[in-house]
C-alpha positions as a printed Julia matrix, in Angstrom:
493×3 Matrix{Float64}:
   4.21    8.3   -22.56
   2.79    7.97  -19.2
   4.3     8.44  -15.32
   2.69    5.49  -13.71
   0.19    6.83  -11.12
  -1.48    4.43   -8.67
  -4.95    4.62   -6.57
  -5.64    2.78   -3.15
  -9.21    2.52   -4.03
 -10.45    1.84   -0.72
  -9.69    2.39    3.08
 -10.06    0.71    6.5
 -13.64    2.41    7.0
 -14.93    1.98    3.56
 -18.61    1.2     3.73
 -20.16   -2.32    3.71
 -22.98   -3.56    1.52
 -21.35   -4.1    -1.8
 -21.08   -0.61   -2.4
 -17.03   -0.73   -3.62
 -17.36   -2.74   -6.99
 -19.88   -0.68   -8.55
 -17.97    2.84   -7.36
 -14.78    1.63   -9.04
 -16.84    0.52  -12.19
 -18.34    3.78  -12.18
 -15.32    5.67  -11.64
 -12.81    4.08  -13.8
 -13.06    6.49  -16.65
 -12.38    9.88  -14.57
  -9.67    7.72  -13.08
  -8.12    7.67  -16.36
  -9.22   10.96  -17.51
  -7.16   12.27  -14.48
  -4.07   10.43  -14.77
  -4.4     7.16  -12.79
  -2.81    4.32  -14.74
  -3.39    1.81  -11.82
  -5.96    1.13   -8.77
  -5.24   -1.1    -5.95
  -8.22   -3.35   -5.06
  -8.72   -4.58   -1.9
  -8.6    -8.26   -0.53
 -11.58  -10.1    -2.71
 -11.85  -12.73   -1.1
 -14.28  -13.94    1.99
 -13.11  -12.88    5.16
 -13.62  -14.35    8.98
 -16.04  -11.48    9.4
 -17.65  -12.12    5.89
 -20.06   -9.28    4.78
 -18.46   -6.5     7.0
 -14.29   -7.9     6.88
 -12.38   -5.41    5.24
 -10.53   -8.5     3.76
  -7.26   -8.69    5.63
  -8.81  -11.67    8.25
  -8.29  -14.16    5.06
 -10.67  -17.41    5.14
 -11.11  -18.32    1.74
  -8.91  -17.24   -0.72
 -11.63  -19.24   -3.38
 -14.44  -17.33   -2.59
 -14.72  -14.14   -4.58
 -18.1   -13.09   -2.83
 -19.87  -16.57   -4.87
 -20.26  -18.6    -2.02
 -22.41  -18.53    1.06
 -19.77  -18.86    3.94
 -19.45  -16.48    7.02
 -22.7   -14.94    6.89
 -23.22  -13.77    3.76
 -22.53  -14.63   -0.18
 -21.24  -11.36   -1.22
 -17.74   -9.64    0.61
 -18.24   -6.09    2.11
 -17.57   -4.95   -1.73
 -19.96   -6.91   -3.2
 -20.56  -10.12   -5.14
 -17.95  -11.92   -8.0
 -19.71  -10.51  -10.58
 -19.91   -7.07   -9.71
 -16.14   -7.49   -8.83
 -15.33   -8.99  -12.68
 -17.82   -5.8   -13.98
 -15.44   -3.17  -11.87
 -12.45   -4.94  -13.09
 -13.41   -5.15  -16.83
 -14.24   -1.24  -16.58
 -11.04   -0.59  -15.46
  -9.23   -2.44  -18.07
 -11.86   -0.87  -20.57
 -10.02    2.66  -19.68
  -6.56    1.07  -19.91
  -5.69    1.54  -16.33
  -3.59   -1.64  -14.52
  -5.73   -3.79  -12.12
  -3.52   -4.61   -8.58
  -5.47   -6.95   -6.55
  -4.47   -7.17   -2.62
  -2.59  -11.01   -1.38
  -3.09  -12.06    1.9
  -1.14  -14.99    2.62
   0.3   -14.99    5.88
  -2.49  -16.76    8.1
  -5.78  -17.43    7.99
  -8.86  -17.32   10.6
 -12.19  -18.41   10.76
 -11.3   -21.79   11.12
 -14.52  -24.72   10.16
 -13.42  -27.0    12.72
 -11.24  -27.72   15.78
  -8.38  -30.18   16.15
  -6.37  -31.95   18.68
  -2.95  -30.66   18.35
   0.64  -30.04   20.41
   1.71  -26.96   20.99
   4.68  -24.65   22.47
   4.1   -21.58   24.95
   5.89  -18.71   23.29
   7.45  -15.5    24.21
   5.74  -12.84   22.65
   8.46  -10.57   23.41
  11.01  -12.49   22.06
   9.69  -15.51   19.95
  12.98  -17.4    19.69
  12.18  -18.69   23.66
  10.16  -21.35   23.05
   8.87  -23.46   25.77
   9.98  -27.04   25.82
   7.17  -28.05   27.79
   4.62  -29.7    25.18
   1.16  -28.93   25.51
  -1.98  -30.58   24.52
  -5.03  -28.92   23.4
  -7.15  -28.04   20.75
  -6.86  -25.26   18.31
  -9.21  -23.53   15.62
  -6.82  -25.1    12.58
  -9.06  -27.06    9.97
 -10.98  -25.39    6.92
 -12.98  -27.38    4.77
 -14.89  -24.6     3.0
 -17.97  -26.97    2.81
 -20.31  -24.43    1.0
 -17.57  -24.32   -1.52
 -17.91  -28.19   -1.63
 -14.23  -28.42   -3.5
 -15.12  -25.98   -6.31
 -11.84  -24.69   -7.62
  -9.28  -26.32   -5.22
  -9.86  -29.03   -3.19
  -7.13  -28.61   -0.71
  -7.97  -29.03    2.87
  -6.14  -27.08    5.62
  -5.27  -28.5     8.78
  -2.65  -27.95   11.74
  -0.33  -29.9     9.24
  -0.28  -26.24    7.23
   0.56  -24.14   10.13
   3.11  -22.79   12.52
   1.38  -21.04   14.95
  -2.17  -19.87   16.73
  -2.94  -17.54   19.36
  -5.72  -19.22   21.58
  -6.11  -23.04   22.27
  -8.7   -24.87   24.23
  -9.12  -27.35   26.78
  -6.72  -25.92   28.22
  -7.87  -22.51   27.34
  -5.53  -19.9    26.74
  -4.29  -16.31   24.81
  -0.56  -15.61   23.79
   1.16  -16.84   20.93
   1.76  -20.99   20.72
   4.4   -23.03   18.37
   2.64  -25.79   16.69
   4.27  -28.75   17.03
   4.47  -31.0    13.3
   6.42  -32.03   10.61
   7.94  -28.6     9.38
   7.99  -26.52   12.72
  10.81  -28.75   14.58
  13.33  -25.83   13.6
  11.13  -23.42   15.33
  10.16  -20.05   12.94
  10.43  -19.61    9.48
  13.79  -18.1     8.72
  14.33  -14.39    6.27
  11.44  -12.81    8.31
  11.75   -9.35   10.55
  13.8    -9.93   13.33
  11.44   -7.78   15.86
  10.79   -9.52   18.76
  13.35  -11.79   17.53
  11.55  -13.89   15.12
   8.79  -12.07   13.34
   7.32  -15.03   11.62
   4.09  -15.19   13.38
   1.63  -12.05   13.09
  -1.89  -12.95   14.27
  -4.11  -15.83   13.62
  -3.77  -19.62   12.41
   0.03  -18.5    10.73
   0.57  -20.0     7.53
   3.97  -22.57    7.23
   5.42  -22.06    3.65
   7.88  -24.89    4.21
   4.97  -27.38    4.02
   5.43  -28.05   -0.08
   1.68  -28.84   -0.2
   0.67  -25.36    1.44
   3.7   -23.45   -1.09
   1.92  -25.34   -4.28
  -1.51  -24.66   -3.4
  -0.01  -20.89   -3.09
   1.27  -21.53   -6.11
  -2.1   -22.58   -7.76
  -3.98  -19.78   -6.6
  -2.13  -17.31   -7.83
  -2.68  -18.92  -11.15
  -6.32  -19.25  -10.81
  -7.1   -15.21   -9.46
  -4.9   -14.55  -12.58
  -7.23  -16.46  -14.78
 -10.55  -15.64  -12.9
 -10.02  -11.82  -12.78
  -7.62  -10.93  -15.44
  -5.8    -8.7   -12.7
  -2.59   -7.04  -14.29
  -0.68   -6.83  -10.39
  -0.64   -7.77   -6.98
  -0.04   -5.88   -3.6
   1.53   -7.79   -1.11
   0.35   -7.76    2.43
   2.82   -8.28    5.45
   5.72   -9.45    3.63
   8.26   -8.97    6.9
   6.64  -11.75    8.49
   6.57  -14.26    5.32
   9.76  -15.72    4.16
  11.89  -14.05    2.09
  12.42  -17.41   -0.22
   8.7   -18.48   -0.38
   7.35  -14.69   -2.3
  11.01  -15.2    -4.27
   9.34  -18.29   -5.69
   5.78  -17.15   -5.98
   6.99  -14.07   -7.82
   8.88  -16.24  -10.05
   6.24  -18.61  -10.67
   3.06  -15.87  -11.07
   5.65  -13.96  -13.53
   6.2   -17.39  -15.74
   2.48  -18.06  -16.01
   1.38  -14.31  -17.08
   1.52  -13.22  -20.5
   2.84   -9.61  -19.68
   5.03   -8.72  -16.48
   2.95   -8.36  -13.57
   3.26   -5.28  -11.19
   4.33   -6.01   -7.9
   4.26   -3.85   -5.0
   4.97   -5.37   -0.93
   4.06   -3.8     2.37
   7.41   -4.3     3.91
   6.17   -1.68    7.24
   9.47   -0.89    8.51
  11.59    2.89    8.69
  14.96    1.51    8.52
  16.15    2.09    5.06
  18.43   -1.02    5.23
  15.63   -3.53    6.14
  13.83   -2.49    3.21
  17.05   -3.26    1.35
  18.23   -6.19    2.17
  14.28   -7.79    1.9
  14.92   -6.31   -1.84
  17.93   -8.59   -2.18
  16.45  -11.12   -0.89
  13.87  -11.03   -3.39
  16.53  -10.4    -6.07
  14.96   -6.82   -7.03
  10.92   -8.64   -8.19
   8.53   -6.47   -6.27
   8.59   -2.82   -5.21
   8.12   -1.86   -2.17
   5.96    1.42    0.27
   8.49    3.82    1.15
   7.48    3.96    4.77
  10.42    5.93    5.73
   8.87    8.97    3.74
   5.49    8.82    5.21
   6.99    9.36    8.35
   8.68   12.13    7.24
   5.49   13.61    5.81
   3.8    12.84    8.9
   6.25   14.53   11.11
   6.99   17.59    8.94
   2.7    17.78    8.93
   2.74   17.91   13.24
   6.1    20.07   13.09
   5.28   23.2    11.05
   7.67   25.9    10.78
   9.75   23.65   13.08
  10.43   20.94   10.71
  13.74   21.11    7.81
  12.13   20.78    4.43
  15.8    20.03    2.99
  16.09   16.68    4.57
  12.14   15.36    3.76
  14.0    12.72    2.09
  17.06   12.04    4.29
  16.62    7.81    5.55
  14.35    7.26    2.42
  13.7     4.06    0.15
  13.28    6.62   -3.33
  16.39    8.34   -1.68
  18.74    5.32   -1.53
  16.98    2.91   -4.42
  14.15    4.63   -6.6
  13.71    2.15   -8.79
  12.24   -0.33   -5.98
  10.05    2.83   -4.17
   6.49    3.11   -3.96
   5.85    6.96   -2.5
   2.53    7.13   -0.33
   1.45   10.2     2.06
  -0.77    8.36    3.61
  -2.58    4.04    3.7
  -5.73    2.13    5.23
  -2.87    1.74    7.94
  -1.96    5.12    8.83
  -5.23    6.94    8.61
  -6.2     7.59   12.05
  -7.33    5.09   14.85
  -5.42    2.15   12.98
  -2.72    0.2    13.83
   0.27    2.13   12.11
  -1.38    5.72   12.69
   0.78    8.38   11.85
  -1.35   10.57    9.95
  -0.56   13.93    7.76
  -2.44   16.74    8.61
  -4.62   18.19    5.87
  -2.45   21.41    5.38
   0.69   19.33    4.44
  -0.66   16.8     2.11
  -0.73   18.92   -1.0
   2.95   19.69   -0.14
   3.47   15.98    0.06
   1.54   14.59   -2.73
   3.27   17.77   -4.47
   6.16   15.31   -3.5
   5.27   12.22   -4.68
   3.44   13.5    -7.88
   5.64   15.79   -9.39
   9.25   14.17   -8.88
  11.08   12.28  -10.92
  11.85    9.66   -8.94
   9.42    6.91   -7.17
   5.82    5.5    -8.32
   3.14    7.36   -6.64
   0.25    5.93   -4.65
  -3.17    8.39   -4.29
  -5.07    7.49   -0.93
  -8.99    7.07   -1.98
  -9.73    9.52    1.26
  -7.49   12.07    0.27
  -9.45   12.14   -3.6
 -12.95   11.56   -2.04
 -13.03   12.01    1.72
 -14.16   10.07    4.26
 -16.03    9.8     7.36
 -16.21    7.4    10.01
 -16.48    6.3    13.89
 -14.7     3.75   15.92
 -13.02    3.13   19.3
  -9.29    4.27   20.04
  -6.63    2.59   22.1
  -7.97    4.45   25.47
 -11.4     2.97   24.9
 -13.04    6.35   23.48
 -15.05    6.54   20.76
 -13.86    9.34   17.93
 -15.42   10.19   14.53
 -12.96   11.05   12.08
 -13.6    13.42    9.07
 -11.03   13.02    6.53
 -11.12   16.28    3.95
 -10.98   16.33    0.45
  -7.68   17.73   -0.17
  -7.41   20.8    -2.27
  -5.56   20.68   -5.63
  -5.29   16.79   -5.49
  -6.83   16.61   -8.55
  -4.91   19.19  -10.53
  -1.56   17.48   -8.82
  -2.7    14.3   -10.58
  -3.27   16.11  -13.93
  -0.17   17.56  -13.82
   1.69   14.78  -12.99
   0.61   13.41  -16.6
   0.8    17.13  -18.19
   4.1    18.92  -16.98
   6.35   16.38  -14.6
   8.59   15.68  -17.08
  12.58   15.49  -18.14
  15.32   16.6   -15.78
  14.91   17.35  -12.54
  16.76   20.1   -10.51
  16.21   20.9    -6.69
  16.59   23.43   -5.22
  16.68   22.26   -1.17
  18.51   25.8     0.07
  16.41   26.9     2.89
  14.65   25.27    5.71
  10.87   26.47    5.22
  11.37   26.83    1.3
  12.52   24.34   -0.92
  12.1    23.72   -5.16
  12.71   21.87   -8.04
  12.32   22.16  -11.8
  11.17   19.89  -14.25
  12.88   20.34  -18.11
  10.33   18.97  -19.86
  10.88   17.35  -23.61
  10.91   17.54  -27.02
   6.89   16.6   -26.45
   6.03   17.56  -22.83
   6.26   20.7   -21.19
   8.04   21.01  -17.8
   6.76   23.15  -14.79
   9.02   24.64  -11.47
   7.25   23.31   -8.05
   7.81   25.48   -4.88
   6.89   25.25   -1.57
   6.59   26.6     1.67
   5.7    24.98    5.4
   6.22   28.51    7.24
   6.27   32.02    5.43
   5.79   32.82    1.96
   8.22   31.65   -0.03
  10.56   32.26   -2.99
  13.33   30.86   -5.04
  15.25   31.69   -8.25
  15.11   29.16  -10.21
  17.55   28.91  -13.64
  15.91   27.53  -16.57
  18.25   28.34  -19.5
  18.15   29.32  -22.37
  15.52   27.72  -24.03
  13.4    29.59  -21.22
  14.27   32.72  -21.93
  11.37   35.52  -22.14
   8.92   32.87  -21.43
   5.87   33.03  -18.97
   4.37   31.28  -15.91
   1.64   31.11  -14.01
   0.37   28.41  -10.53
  -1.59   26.35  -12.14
  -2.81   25.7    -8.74
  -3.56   29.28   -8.42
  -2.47   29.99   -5.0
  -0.52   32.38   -6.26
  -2.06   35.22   -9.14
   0.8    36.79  -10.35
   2.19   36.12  -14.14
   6.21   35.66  -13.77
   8.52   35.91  -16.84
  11.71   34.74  -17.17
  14.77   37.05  -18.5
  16.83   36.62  -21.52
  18.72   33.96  -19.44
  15.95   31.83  -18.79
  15.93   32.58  -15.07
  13.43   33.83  -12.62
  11.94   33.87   -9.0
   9.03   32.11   -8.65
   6.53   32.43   -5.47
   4.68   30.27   -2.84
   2.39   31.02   -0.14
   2.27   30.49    3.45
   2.33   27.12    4.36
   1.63   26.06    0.49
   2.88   24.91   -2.56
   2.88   26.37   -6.24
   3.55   24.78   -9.14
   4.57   27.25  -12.39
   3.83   25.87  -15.94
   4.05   28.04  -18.9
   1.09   29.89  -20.5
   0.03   29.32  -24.01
């Protein structure tokens, strides 16, 4: 028995020089030790920005740090084999291998081409200019260091819908390319934000060119053979079509001996856009509950101020658990990135208390939040910042316990503003545990166990609190929290 337990084994500011690959290798036992069953990877492949890309400015999909392309031979994580040695540790401890898909564009085009093109509102992408422009555009990859190893497939303006810059004339915004698949403008079951989310940044990939969908197709065939990879994250699936990862799935699924885990980054807080992408997809990948980050992020800023009873009101595990994927915080969120809505480092044991302990949802770990972090860059008002991102206390032993007491029933008790709980039965073979916690005042709650819990006694295994609370001949009790803090109460031996 095992509650799946995932780690994003990286973040935006992760260092370069192939230090990743060997740190997972090395780590992979604790991993397990602890309770992980799963890590996320990042992208493997070579990026625009080769030796320093964090992975998510795709170029070759081919090139798992083998080839000598943009700079350098090696990704930021290191080189193909040291990426086959991290994943063959992992697998060696029995945790699941999810490797990161970036699919919607590509950049770091080899060569230029004449093409047509559309001006485009970027506020509203469904007004598209019918004045026809031509110009040249960054659109053809030929991967010649690659030389046709592995796929032979050569991308050109034919496989595209969009850019945004052309030359001669030269220009920034966001331009329609004009071919044989974009004459009906976007790609339809996409975000409807700025009325057509389709296109997202660079040369944007058109899955309604067969010969681009196949080659897809193909790919996800070949990482599945190369790496042995037992899942796949999906990056930016509002602004690919709905039908085209439908298919993938369904293909990827048909070629892999066991199921594959799926989980999409579908970045929207409107709990019927997650949904309906679900439907679309007939129920084949999970998806981040966004939704619930924000609430973690908000109750973190709030304080006192903030209703613990509704942390889950407008949430994916709220209205469909089996598709949610519960995260406090991502390489997005963490501060000076493009979705930043941090949690601030007094909540996050309150939230991953959350996540961890519940019965409902598959938790996601943050590799900052285990390890910590440091790192500069520049924010949106030009300043530069260095961020220090804290171990947080108890992570750990929230992990362990997810694996040691978070199981059978659960029962909440979401009574008071500032103090909510729940309990955990247990089973016939694992012990339960009662999880309360506080974002103002100390806190209490009496919590009704039954029978079967009568005379028995507790103690915080996280030990905020020191005291040793028994339960009466009625199995009930009233179990303690801190200020601003969370307990959680397993029996004693």
């Amino acid at each position: 028995m095992q509650n799946p337990t995932l780690f994003q084994f990286f973040h935006w500011y992760y260092p370069d020089g192939g230090k990743l690959w060997p740190e997972v290798a090395e780590k992979a036992a604790w991993l397990a030790e602890i309770g992980i069953t799963a890590a996320w990877l990042p992208p493997a492949y070579k990026g625009e920005s080769g030796g320093y890309s964090v992975g998510y400015d795709t170029y070759d999909l081919f090139d798992l740090g083998e080839f000598e392309q943009k700079g350098s031979r090696a990704t930021k994580y290191g080189d193909k084999e040291g990426l086959l040695a991290a994943i063959s540790a992992l697998k060696q401890h029995k945790l699941g291998v999810i490797l990161d898909v970036v699919l919607n564009h590509k950049m770091g085009a080899d060569e230029k081409e004449r093409v047509q093109v559309n001006r485009v509102n970027m506020d509203n992408r469904e007004e598209i200019s019918d004045d026809i422009i031509e110009a040249e555009a960054w659109t053809r990859f030929i991967f010649a260091a690659r030389n046709g190893q592995y796929s032979k497939f050569i991308w050109d303006f034919h496989c595209f819908s969009g850019v945004d810059h052309i030359e001669n004339p030269d220009e920034q915004g966001i331009f329609k390319i004009i071919n044989d698949y974009t004459g009906g403008g976007w790609n339809d079951q996409v975000d409807d934000e700025f009325g057509n989310y389709d296109y997202l940044m660079g040369a944007n990939v058109d899955f309604r060119n067969n010969a681009v969908s196949e080659e897809l197709k193909y790919w996800g065939r070949w990482i599945m053979e190369q790496t042995q990879c037992t899942g796949f994250r999906l990056d930016a699936v509002k602004h690919i079509p709905a039908w085209f990862y439908k298919e993938w799935i369904d293909h990827i699924q048909a070629q892999s001996e066991q199921p594959m885990y799926l989980v999409a980054e579908y970045w929207s807080f409107d709990v019927p856009t997650l949904q309906n992408y679900i439907r679309q997809v007939e129920g084949k990948t999970m998806l981040f509950d966004a939704p619930l980050q924000l609430n973690f992020h908000h109750a973190s800023k709030q304080g006192a101020d903030y209703d613990l009873t509704t942390i889950f009101d407008n949430t994916l595990v709220a209205a469909d658990a089996a598709h949610a994927v519960t995260l406090v915080a991502n390489h997005d969120t963490q501060p000076l990135q493009s979705l930043e809505a941090p949690v601030e480092p007094w909540f996050k044991p309150l939230a991953y208390a959350l996540t961890l302990l519940r019965e409902h949802g598959v938790p996601i770990v943050f590799y900052p939040d285990l390890f910590g972090a440091s790192y500069e860059d520049e924010g949106e008002d030009g300043n530069n910042y260095t961020v220090n991102l804290p171990v947080i206390p108890h992570l750990e032993a929230l992990i362990r316990a997810r694996q040691g007491y978070a199981w059978g029933a659960q029962t909440d008790y979401f009574d008071h503003p500032n103090c909510i709980a729940f309990s955990r039965s247990g089973t016939a073979e694992q012990p339960g545990c009662v999880v309360v916690m506080s974002n103002g005042e100390a806190g209490e709650k009496t919590i009704e166990l039954g029978d079967n819990f009568a005379g028995k006694q507790w103690r915080d295994m996280l030990e905020n609190r020191g005291e040793v609370i028994t339960t009466d001949e009625k199995g009930s009790a009233q179990f303690f929290c801190a200020a601003g803090s969370v307990s959680v109460w397993i029996m004693t031996e």
